[in-house]
Backbone bond lengths (Angstrom), bond angles and torsions (degrees), N, CA, C in turn:
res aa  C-N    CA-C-N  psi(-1)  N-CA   C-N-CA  omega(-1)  CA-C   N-CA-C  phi
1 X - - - 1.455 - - 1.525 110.94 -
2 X 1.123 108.34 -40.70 1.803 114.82 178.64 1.851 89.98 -52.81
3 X 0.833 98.25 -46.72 2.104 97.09 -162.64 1.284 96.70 -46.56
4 X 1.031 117.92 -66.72 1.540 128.34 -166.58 1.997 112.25 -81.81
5 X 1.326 110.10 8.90 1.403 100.00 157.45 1.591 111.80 -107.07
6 X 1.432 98.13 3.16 1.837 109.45 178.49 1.493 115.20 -90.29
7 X 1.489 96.90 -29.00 1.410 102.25 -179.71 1.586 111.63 -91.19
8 X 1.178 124.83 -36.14 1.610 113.42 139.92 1.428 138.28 -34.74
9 X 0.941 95.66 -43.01 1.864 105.62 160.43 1.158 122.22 -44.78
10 X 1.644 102.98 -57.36 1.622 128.32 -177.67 1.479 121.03 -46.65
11 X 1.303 82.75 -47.35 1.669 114.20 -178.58 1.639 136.51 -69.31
12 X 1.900 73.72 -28.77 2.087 101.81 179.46 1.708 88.91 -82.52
13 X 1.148 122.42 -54.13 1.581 128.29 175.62 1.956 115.06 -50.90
14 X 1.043 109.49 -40.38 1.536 119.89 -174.12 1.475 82.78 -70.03
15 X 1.504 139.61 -66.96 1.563 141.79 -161.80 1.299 111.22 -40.05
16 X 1.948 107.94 -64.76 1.099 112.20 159.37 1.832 137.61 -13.77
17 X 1.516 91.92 -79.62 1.631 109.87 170.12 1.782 121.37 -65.69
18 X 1.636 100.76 -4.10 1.252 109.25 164.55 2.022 115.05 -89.02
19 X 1.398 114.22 -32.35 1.220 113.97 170.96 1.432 120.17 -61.63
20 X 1.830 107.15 -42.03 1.608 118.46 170.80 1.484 104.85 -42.24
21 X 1.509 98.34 -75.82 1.747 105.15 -165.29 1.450 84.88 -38.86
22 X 1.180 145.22 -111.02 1.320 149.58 -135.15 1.215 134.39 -34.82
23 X 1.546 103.55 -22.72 1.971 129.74 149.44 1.486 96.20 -62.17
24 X 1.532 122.67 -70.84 1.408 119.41 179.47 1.554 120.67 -14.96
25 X 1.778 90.33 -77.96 1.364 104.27 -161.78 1.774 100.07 -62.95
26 X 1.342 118.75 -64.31 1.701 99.32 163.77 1.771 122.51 -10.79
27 X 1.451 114.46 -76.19 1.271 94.83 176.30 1.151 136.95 -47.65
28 X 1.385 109.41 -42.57 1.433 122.26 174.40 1.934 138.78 -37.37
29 X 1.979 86.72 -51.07 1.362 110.56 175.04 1.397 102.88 -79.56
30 X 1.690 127.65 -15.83 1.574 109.77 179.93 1.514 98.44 -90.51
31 X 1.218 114.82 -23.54 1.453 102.45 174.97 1.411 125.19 -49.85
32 X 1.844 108.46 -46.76 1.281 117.06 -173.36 1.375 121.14 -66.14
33 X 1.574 95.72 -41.77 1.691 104.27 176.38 1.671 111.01 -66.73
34 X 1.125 131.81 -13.27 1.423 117.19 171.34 1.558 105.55 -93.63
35 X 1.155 122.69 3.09 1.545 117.71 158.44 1.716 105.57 89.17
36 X 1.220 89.56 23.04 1.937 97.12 149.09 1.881 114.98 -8.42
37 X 1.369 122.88 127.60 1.950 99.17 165.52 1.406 107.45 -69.60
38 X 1.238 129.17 -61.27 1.736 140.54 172.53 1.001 125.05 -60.06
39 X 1.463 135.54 65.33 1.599 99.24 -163.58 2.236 98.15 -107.09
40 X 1.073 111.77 20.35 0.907 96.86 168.90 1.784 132.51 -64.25
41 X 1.350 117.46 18.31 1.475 130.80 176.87 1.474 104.02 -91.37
42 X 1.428 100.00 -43.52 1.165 125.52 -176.40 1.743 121.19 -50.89
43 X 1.467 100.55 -60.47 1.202 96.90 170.24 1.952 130.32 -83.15
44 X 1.154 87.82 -24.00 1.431 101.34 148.87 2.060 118.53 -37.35
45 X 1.085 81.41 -60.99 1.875 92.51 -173.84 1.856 93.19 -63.23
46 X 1.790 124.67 -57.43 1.200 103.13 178.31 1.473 129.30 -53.19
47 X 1.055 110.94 -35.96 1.494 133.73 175.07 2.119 97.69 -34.87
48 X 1.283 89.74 -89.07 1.432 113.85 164.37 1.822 107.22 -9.80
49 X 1.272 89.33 -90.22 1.518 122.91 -173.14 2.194 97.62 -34.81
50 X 1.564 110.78 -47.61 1.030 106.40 -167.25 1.673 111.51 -87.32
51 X 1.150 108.57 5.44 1.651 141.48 -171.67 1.487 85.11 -79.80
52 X 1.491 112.87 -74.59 1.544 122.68 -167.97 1.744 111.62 -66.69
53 X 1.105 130.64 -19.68 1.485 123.95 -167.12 1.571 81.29 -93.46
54 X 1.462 131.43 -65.91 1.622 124.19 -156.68 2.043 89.57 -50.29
55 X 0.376 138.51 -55.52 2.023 151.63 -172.79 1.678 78.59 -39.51
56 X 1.350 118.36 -88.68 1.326 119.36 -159.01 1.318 103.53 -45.63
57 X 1.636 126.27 -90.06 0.965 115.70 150.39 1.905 118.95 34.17
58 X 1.339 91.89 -99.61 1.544 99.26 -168.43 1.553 110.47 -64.60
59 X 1.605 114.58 -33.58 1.505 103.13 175.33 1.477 119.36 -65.41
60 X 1.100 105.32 -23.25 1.376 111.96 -168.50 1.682 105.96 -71.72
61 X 1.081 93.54 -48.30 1.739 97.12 172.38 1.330 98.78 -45.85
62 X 1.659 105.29 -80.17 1.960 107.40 -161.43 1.480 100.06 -31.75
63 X 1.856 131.55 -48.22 1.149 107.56 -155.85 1.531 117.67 -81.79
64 X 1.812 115.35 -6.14 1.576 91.43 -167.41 1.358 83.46 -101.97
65 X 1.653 139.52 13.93 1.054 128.78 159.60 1.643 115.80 -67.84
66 X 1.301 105.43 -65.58 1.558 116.18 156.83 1.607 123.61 -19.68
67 X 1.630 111.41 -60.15 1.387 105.74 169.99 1.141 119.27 -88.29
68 X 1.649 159.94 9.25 1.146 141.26 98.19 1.130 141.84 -9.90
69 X 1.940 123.55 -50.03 1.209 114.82 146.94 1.625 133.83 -54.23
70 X 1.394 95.25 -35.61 1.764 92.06 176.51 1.448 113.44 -69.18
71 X 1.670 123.85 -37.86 1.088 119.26 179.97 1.621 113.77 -58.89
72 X 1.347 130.21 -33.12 1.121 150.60 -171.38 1.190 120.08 -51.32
């Protein structure tokens, strides 16, 4: 049970850094659309940003899969 209240944690933390990226990537895409000269930082950061949501995303699954079996 400890395992799986750690990996909830993980997961409450991954959510977190999933709301950031999504401020991120917002700035990012308004940057580009107003026609930035460089914006290769830019997409870099979405890049990133969409790096961290697929992660959450997928942990989040494994874990309420995980606690379903235990509840089970």
């Amino acid at each position: 049970m400890n395992d799986l209240k750690t990996q909830v944690r993980v997961t409450i933390a991954l959510g977190v850094l999933s709301l950031l990226a999504g401020l991120i990537t917002h700035l990012a895409l308004t940057d580009i659309y107003h026609g930035e000269a460089d914006v290769t930082l830019e997409w870099s950061m979405v890049r990133i940003c969409a790096l961290v949501l697929l992660v959450f995303i997928g942990m989040a699954l494994f874990t309420l899969r995980r606690a379903l079996r235990e509840l089970a």
